[in-house]
Backbone as CSV, one residue per row, in Angstrom:
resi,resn,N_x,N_y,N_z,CA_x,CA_y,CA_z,C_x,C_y,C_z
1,UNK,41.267,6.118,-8.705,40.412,7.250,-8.507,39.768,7.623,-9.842
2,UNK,38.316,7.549,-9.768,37.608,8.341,-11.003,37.554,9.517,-11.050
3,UNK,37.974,10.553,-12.258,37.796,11.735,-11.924,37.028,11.942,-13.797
4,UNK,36.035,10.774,-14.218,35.263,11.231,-15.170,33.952,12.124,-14.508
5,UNK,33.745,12.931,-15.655,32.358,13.709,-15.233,31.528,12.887,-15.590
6,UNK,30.133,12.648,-14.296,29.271,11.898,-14.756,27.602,12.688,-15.799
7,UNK,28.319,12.765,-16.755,27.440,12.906,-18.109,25.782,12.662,-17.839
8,UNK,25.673,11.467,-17.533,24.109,10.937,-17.185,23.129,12.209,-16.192
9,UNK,24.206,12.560,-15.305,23.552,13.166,-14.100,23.697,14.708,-14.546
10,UNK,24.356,15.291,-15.062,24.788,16.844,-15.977,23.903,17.030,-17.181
11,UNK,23.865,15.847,-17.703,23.437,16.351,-19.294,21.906,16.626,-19.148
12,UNK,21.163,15.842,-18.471,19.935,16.350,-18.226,19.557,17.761,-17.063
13,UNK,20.484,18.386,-16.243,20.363,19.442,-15.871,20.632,20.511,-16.968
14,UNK,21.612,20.237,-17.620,21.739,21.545,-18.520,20.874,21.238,-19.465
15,UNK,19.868,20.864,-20.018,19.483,20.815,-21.093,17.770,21.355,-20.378
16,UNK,17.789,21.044,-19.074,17.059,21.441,-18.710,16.437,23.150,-18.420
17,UNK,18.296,23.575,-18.290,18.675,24.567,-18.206,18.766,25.715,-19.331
18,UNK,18.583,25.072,-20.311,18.694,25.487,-21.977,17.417,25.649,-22.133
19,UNK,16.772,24.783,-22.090,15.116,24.988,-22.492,14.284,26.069,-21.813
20,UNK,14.715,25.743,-20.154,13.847,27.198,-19.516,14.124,28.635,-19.464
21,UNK,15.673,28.763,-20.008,16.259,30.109,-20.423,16.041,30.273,-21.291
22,UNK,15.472,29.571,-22.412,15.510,30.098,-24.373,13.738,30.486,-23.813
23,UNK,12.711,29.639,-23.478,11.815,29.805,-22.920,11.307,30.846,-22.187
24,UNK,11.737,31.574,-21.405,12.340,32.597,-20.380,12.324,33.885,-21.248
25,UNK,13.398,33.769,-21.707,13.987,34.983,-22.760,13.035,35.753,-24.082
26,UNK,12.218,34.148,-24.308,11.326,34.643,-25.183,10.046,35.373,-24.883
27,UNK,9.750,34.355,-23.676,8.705,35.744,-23.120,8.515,36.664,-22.440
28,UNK,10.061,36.851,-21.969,10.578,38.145,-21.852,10.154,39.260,-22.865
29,UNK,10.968,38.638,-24.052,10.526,39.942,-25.690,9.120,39.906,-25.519
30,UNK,8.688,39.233,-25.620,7.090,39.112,-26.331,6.051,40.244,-24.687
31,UNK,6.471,39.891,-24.041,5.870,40.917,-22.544,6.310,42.788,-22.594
32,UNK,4.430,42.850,-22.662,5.098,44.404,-22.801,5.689,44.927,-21.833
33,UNK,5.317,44.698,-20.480,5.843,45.066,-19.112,6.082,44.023,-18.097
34,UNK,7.107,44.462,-16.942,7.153,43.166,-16.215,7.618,44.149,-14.928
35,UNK,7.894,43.324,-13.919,7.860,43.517,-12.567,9.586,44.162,-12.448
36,UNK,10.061,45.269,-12.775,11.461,45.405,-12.648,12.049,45.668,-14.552
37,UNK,12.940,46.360,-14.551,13.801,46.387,-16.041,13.935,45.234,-16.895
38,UNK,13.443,45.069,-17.459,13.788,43.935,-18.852,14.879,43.443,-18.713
39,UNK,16.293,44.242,-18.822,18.023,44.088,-18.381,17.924,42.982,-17.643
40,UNK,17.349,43.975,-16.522,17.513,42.525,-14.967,16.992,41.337,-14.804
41,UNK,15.741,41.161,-15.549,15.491,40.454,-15.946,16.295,38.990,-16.814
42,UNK,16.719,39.426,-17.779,18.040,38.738,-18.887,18.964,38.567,-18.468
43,UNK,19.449,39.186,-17.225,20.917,39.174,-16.112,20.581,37.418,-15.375
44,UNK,19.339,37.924,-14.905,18.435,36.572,-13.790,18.696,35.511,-14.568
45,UNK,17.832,35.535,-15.675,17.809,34.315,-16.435,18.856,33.856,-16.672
46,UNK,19.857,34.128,-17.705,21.154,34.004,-18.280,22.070,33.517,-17.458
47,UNK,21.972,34.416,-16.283,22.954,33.737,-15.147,22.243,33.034,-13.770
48,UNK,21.835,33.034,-13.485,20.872,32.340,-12.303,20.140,31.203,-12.315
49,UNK,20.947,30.249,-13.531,20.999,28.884,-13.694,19.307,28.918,-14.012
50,UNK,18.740,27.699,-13.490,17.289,27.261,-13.476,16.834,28.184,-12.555
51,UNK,17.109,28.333,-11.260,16.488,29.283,-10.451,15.938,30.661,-10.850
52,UNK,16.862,31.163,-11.744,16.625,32.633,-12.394,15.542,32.431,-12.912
53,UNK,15.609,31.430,-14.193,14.363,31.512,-14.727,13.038,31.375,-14.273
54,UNK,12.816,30.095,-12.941,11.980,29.958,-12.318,11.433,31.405,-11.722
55,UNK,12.279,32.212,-11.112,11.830,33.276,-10.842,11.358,34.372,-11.426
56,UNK,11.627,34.100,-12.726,10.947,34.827,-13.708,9.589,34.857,-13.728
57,UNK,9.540,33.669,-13.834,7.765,32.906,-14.518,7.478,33.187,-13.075
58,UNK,7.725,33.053,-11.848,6.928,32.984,-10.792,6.921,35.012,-10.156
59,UNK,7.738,35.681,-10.426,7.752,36.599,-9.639,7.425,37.767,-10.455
60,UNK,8.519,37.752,-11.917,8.837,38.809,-12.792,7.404,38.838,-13.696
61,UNK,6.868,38.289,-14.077,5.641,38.432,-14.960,4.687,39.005,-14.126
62,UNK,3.904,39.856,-14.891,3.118,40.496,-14.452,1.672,40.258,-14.977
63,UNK,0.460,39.739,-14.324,-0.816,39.505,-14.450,-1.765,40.769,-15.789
64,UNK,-1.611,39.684,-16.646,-2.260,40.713,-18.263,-4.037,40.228,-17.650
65,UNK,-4.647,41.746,-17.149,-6.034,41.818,-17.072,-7.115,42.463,-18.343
């Protein structure tokens, strides 16, 4: 029985996962306003894997006119 973690198939999700949360977070700061508390925002991201962040960029940003 193998019970190694397969590395190949992990290491590129989390790194994927690293990039769109540091990504995320930053333009979080840099946004003067957004759709909901800043907090909840950083809760989403931080913990809500890739999805959080995706939902950031797609829901939480708010259209600069």
């Amino acid at each position: 029985m193998n019970t190694d973690i397969p590395w190949d198939l992990i290491a590129p999700l989390i790194v994927i996962w690293l990039i769109l949360a540091v990504v995320g977070l930053i333009s979080l700061s840099r946004t003067e306003s957004t759709r909901g508390p800043k907090w909840l925002w950083v809760v989403i991201i931080v913990c809500g894997n890739i999805l959080g962040s995706v939902l950031y960029f797609v829901v939480g940003r708010k259209d600069v006119s």
